[in-house]
Structures are given as C-alpha cells and as structure tokens.
KOLRO-847380 format. One line per field, with one value per residue (C-alpha): x, y, z; residue number from 1; chain. Coordinates in steps of 0.001 Angstrom, whole numbers, plus 500000, padded with zeros to 6 digits. Each point is the difference from the previous one (the first is absolute). Layout:
<kemars>
X c(X,...)
Y c(Y,...)
Z c(Z,...)
gutor c(NUM,...)
fidren c(A,...)
</kemars>
This chain:
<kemars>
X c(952481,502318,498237,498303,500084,496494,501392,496828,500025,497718,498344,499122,497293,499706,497420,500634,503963,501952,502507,501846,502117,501777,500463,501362,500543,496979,497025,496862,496864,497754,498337,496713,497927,498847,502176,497270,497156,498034,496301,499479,501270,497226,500022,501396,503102,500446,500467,502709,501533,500484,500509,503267,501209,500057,501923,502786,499851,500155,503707,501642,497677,502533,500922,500537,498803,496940,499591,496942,497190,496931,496424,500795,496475,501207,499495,497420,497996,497066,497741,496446,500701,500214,499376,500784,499754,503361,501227,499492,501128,503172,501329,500008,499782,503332,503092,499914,503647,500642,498466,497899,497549,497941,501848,500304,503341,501838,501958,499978,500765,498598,497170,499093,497776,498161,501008,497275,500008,498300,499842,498408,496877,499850,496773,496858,500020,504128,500051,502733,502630,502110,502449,503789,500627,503425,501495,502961,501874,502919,499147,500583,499262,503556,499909,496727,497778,502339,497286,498486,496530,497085,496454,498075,497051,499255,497171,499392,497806,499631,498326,499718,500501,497619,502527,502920,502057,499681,499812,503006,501851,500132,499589,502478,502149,498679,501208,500025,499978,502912,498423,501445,501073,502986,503054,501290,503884,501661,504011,500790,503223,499731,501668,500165,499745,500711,499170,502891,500546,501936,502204,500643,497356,499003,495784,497180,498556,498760,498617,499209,503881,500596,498115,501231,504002,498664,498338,503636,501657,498389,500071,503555,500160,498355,502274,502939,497778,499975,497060,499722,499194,496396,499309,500483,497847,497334,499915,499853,496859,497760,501468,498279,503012,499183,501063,499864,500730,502439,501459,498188,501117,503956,500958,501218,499574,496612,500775,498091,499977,498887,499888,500043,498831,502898,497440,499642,503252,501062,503812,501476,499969,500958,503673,502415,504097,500113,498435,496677,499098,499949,496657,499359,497942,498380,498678,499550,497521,498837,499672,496397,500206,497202)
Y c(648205,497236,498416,502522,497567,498416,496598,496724,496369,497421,497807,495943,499239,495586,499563,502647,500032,503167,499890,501828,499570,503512,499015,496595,497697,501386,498565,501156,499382,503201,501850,501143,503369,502908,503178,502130,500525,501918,502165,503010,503672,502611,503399,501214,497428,500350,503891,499184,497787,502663,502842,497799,498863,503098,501729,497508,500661,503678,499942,498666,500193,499144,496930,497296,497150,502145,500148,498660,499731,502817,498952,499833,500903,498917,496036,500089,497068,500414,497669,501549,503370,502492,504178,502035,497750,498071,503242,500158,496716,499802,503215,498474,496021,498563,497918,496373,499062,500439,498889,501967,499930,498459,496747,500571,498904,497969,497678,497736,496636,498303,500615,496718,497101,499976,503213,502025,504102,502438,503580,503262,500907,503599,500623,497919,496480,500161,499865,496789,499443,497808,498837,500236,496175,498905,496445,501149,502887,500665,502555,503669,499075,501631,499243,502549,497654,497111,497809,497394,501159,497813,499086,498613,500046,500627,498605,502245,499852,503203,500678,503363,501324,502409,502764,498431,502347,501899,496524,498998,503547,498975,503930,499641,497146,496104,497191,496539,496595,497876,496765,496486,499176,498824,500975,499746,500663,499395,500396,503382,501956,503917,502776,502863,504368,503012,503666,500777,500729,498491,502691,499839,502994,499456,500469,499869,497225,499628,496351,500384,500301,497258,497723,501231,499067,496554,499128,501268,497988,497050,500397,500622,496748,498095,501408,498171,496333,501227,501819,503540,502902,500747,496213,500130,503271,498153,496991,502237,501644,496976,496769,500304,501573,501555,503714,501104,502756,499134,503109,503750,501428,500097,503153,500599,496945,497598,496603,497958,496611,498165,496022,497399,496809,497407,497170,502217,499595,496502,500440,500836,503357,500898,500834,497535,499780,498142,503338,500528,497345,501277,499757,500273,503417,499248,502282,502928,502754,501179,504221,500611,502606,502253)
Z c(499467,499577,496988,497598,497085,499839,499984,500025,500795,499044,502770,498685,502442,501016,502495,502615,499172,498130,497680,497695,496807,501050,503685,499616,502995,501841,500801,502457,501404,499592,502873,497498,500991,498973,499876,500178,502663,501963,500597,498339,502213,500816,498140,503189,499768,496404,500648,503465,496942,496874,502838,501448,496995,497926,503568,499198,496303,500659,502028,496550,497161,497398,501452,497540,500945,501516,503783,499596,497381,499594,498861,496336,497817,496732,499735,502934,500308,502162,499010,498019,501262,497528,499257,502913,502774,498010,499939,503664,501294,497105,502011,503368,499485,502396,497214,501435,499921,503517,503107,502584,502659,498336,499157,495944,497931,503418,498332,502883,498584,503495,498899,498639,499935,503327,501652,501881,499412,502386,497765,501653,498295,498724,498094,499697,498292,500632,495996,500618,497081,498885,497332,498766,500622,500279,499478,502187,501548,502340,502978,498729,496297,499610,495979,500165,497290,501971,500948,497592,498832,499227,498587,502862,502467,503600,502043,503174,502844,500929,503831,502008,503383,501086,501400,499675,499044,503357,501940,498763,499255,496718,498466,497107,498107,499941,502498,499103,500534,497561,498626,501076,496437,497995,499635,504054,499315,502960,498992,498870,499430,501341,498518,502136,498796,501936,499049,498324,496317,497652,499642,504021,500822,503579,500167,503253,500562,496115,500022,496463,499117,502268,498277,496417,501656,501233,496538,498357,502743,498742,496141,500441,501918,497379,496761,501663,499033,496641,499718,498274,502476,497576,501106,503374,499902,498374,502126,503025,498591,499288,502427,503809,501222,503923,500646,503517,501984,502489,501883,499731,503237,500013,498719,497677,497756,498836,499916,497703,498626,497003,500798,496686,500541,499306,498482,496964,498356,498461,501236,503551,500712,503606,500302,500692,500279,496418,498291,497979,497220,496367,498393,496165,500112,496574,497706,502113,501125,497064,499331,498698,497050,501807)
gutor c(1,2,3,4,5,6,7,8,9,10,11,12,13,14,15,16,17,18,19,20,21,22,23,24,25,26,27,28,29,30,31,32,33,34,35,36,37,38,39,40,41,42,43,44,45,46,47,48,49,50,51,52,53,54,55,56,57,58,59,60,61,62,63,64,65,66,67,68,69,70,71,72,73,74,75,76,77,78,79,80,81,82,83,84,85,86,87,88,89,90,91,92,93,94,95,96,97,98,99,100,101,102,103,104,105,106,107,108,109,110,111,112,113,114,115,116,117,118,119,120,121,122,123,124,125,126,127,128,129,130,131,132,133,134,135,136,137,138,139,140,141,142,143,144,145,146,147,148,149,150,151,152,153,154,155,156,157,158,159,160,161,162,163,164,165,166,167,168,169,170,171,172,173,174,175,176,177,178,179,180,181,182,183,184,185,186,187,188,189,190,191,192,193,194,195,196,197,198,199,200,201,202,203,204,205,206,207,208,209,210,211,212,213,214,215,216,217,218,219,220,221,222,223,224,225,226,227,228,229,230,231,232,233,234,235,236,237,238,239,240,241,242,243,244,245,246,247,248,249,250,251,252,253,254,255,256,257,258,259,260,261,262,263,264,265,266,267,268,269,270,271,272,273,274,275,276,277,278,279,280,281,282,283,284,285,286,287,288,289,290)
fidren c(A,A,A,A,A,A,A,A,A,A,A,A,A,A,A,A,A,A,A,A,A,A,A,A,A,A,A,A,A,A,A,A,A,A,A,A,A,A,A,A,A,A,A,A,A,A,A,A,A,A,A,A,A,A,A,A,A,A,A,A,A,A,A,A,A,A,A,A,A,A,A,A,A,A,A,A,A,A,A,A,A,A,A,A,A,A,A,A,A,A,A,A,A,A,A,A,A,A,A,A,A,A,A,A,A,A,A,A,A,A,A,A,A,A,A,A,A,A,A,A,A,A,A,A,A,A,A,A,A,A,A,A,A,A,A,A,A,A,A,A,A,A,A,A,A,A,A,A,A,A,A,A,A,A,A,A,A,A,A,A,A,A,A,A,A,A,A,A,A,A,A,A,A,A,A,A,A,A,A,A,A,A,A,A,A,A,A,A,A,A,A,A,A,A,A,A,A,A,A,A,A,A,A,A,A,A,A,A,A,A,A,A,A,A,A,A,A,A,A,A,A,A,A,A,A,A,A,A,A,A,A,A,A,A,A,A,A,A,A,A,A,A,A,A,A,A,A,A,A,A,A,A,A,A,A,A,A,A,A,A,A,A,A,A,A,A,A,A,A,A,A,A,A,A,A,A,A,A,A,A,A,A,A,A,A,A,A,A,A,A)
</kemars>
C-alpha cells in the first residue's frame, strides 16, 4: 500500500554473508530454506479450499488487488495431463501463492538447515514438495517477492508416523522443529504496531495492520540514518528481521513487533542523546521498468 513502485535490490553473496550495492552499510548472515512446502490436499480438501475461497471472493468481486486468487485454466501446468482430464483438473487445480493446510507457499524463513517438519498426510504417497529457495527473508516477506531467491538443493530424510495426525491432533497446518544453525542474533532493536491506520482509523484487533504500522515504524526510523524509505522497505524484506505477535487480546488494539538485529548494520544504530549518525545511502533502490 505504502510502496506500489516495484522498486529491486541486488544481493552480493561472500560465503554465507549478504550485501548490497543499494542497501549500503548492511551486511548479514542468511537463514537459507525453502519458501515453499508441503503434501499434496485430497479432492475432498481441494474442494473445502475453492468452496472458501471463492465465498470470500464473492462479498467484493471487484476488488482490486483480488480477495483471493481462483483456479486459473489458462497457463495450467499439470504435468503430462492433457484432453479432457486437463480440462478437468485446470478448472479446479488450487493457485499456490498462499499457504494452507497443507503446508504449501509458508514463507517461513526458520525453516533452514537442520529443522525437522511433521506435515499431515492427506492422500496416499503424501505426494511431498518442495522448492522456492530463498538466500534470505525478513518475517512477513513485507516487500511480497522481498526475500532473496536462489538455485539450490535440498537433501531430506523423509520418515512417517503411522496415525499421526490423530496422535498428535495434527489435522491441518505443519509444526516444526527450527534447525540449530547460523545466524543466532542476539541484540535486536523492536519496533512496535497497533491496529490503527495511518490516517488515525481505529480497527479490532487486526494483527495484520499492526504489523504493516511496526514495519512503517521502523522504515521511518531508519530514513533519519540516511537511508531512502524504498531501502529501508527492501532491507526489511530480505535481512532475518523477527516479527512477533505481542498483544491480541486488549481491545481494541493488536500490538505487534518487528525486531532487527543490530549486528547487521556497519554504524550504531540504537538511539542515543548525540542523535542518529549520517550514512552515505549510495546509489539507491533502483525502480525496475516492469
């Protein structure tokens, strides 16, 4: 909402460290995993899915962006199917941006090196996925395409437990078990959202708006080292910042927070009584022409 401009940076990688000649002064470890995950959903799922989603779509069709996204049969890929059983599945088959039930497009960037998944099993053979590797990403993605993508490779062990789903109530969405790897920040500076709007609007409880005003909070924060607003914005989309819930009870307001680890930045950036340094912002965030 706040940036509409498709605005890119380029990541240098050395070893396992980030850096970038349009965020200057900035330099971090990344937490590498796969954005995207999960078994396949049964017919029956798939249907609870496209039933839901085109309910929501249905109270403002017109939207712009869309509520949400219907199976689209132009551009289908579905492997060697073809003739009227494409036709069939094309209709029906879920869009993978978001996430669901069944794991799918998470963006959970502690998901890394080492980390143990338990996903429910919905049809026979679990028909396991997995792909969308990231270098990097904050928590929330806020940039959308924020995190920095990859080539790579995964080697998984993959083990099952016979009726574990019901054993362990696990009916719907993954848990997991983070990996013990690098980067283990341990100094951050918090920025803190409630569920009000910019232009003073008062909402319920929306977490989601919370976590937009403590992402703002922040980028503000950072233009007053030198930094552009679109560079802020970027670096909050691809460095291992930590976005937490932190109040959803007191009514009427969310509070939510969105911690930055300190070690990333070359100069000092907690407040102090002598005022921020001034950093040479560089070239910029450059707007791509798309």
């Amino acid at each position: 909402d706040q940036f509409p401009d498709a605005y890119k940076a380029i990541w240098d990688f050395s070893g396992q460290k980030a850096t970038s000649r349009h965020v200057p002064h900035v330099s971090f470890t990344g937490i590498v995993h796969p954005g995207l995950m999960g078994t396949a959903p049964s017919h029956e799922l798939l249907s609870t899915w496209n039933t839901r989603e085109a309910a929501l779509i249905a109270t403002d069709p017109d939207r712009e962006p869309a509520l949400a996204l219907p199976p689209e049969p132009n551009g289908a890929i579905l492997g060697s199917l073809s003739g009227a059983d494409f036709d069939r599945v094309a209709a029906e088959a879920a869009r993978t941006a978001p996430p669901r039930e069944n794991g799918g497009n998470q963006d959970i960037k502690n998901l890394t090196k080492g980390s143990r998944i338990f996903y429910p099993v919905f049809v026979d053979g679990a028909n396991l996925s997995v792909g969308d590797l990231h270098f990097s990403q904050g928590d929330g993605e806020i940039t959308f395409c924020g995190a920095i993508e990859m080539g790579g490779f995964i080697d998984l062990r993959v083990d099952l437990i016979p009726g574990g789903m019901e054993t362990y109530g696990v009916s719907e969405n993954a848990i997991f078990m983070p990996g013990n790897t690098d980067p283990q920040y341990s100094e951050w500076l918090a920025f803190s959202g409630t569920s009000v709007t910019l232009d003073g609007e008062q909402r319920y409880l929306d977490s989601q708006l919370a976590y937009q005003r403590a992402c703002l909070h922040a980028i503000d924060y950072l233009t007053k080292f030198g930094y552009s607003p679109e560079q802020a914005y970027l670096l909050l989309g691809a460095a291992p910042i930590e976005g937490r819930l932190s109040g959803v009870v007191d009514i009427p307001n969310s509070c939510a927070t969105v911690y930055l680890p300190t070690a990333i930045f070359e100069f000092p950036v907690a407040p102090t009584a002598s005022g921020p340094v001034t950093i040479d912002p560089g070239i910029g965030a450059p707007r791509s022409s798309a």
